[in-house]
N, C-alpha and C positions, 0 to 999 in steps of 0.2 A: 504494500500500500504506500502509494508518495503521500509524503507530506509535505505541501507546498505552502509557509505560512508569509503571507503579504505586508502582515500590518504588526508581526512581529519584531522588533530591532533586534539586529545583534548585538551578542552581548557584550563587546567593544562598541562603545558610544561613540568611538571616530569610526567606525567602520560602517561604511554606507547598505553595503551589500553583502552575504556571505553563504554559501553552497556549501553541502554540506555531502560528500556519498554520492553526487547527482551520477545515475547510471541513464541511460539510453540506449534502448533495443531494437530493429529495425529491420524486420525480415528475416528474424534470426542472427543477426551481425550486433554486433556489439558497437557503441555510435562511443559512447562515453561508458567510463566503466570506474566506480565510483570516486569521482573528480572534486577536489575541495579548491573551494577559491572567494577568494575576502578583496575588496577594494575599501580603502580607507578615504575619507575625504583630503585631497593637497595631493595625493599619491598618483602617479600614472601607471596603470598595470597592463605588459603587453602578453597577449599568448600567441607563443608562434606553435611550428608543429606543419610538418609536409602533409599537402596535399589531401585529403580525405581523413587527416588523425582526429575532427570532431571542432574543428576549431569555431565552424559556424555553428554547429547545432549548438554547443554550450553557449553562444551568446543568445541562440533565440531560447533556450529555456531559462536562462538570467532574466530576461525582457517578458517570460510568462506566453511567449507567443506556442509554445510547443509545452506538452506535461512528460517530465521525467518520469520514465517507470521507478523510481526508487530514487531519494534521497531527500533534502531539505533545501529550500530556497529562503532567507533569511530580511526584510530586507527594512530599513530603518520606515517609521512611520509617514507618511505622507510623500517619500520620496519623489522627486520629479526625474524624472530621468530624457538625457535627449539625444535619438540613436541617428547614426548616419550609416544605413547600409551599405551592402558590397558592390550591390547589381540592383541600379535601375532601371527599368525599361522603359521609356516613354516614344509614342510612336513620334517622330524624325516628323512627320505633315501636320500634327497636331499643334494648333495656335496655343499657345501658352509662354508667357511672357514670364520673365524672372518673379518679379512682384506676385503674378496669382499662383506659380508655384509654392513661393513660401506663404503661400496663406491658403492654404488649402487644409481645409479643418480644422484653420485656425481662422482668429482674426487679430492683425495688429496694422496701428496708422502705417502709412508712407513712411515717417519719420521716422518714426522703429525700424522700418525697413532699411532705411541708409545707413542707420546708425551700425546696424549687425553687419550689413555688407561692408561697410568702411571696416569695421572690426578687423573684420577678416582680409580684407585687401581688395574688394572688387567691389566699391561702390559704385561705377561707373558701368553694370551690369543691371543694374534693377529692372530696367525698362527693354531689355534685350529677349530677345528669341529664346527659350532652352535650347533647341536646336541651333542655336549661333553661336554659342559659349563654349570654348575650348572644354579639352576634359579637366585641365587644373583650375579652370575657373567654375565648374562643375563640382568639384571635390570642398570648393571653398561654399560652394554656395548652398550644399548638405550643409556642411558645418555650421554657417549661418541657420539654416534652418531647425539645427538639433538646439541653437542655443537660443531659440524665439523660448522656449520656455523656462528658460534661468533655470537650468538641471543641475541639479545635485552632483548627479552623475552624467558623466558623457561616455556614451558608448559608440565607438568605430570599428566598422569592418571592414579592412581593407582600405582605409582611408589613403593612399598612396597609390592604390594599381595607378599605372598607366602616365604618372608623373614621374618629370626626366627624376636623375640623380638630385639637382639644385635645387629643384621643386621641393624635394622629398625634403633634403633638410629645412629649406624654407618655411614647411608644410609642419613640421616637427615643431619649427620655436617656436612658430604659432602656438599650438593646441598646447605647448607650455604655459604659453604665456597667459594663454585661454583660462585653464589652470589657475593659476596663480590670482586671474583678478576675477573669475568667479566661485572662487576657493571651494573648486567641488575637485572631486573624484573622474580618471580618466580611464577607461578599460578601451584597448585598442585589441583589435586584431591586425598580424602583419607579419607578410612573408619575408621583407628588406631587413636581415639580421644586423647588415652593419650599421643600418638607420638606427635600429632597435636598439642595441648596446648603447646606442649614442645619447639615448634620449627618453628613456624609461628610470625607472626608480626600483621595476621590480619585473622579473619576465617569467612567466609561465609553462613551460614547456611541455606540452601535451602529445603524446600519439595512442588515442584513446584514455591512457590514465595518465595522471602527470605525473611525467619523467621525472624533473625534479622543476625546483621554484627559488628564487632567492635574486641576488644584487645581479647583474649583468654580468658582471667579471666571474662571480662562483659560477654563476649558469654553465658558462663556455669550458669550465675547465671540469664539468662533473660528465664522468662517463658515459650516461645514457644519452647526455645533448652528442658528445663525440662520436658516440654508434651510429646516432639519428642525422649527421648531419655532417660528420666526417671529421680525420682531424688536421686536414688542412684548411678547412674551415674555420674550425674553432681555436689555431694558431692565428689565420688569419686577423677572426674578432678581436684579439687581446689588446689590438693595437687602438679598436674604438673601444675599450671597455668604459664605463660610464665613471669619470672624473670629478662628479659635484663634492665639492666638499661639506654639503648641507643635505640635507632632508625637509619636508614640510611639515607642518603643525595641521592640528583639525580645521584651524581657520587659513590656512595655504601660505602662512607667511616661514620664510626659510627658519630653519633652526638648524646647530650644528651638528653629524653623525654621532651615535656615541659609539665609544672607543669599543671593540673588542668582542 
């Protein structure tokens, strides 16, 4: 029997969200097999994991969009949460202008509208074609859209496909900085490992169950990421391994690592 409890918080009061055993079964095939996972608010958490290891299903059972055959979903009261998926399909002929996109089951003024675009770097897009807008101005303007609701937490999947190398870091100090001045909680999915190391606080590593979990630098040098991903690889990572000399507080503002 799952127990999925909503209105629950966990029991760390900086921790927004937290999974608990979440298993997923799917034709017989085992999707998730039972996977714990916490995001704290200030914190960015990514889960990488090749190709088919569950990476998407675990964020649609975090988001409630799917029900886990077994485990617990945790998740602090009144949560707002605001998701920027992997794949959108919108038909290419379809008239839809930037502005009625992000208001689409929602409603917020014009002015709202610039203010989030400018956020993000494409205010100069409000009034444009969806089908006009590049794909990195596309990626921004999800993001703008997950954050019309002042979320607690942000959750991305895939936020980076199809954006060059510059993009991607570009695309990275944003959704820090995002971070930082809405002092919530970020759960990313993403394949770009050397982005990852660079710009996370905490990484995931999932092939069905998590491999292991911790700072970006222990990740790369723990044996199941090296099985999973090679060790020319995870020599490779060492080189971006994640340099902050600070951590976040519940309210997003830096504090310094403790020692040991």
């Amino acid at each position: 029997m799952t127990e999925t409890a909503h209105h629950q918080g966990p029991g760390d009061s900086s921790q927004l969200i937290a999974a608990h055993g979440l298993s997923v079964h799917f034709h017989e095939r085992t999707i998730l097999d039972r996977v714990d996972l916490t995001v704290s608010r200030g914190e960015i958490v990514t889960v990488i994991g090749l190709n088919g290891a569950g990476k998407s299903t675990l964020v649609r059972a975090l988001l409630g969009l799917i029900t886990p055959d077994a485990g617990r979903i945790l998740r602090q009261p009144g949560l707002r949460i605001g998701y920027s998926p992997q794949h959108l399909h919108l038909d290419a002929t379809l008239p839809l202008s930037v502005a009625r996109f992000l208001t689409l089951g929602a409603h917020a003024p014009r002015r709202r509208l610039l203010k989030l675009l400018a956020e993000v770097g494409v205010a100069d897009v409000l009034d444009s074609q969806i089908a006009e807008i590049s794909g990195g101005e596309m990626h921004r303007v999800l993001l703008a859209r997950a954050l019309l609701r002042k979320p607690d937490l942000l959750v991305l999947d895939e936020p980076l496909a199809g954006v060059d190398v510059a993009g991607q870091s570009e695309l990275y100090r944003l959704i820090a900085d995002i971070r930082d001045r809405y002092a919530c909680g970020v759960l990313m999915v993403s394949h770009d490992l050397h982005v990852v190391m660079a710009a996370t606080d905490r990484v995931v590593c999932i092939n069905h169950h998590v491999c292991c979990t911790g700072r970006p630098e222990a990740v790369t040098r723990h044996p199941e990421f090296v099985a999973l991903f090679g060790r020319h690889v995870a020599e490779g990572l060492a080189v971006y391994s994640h340099h902050h000399d600070h951590q976040h507080d519940v309210a997003g503002a830096p504090v310094p690592l403790d020692e040991g």
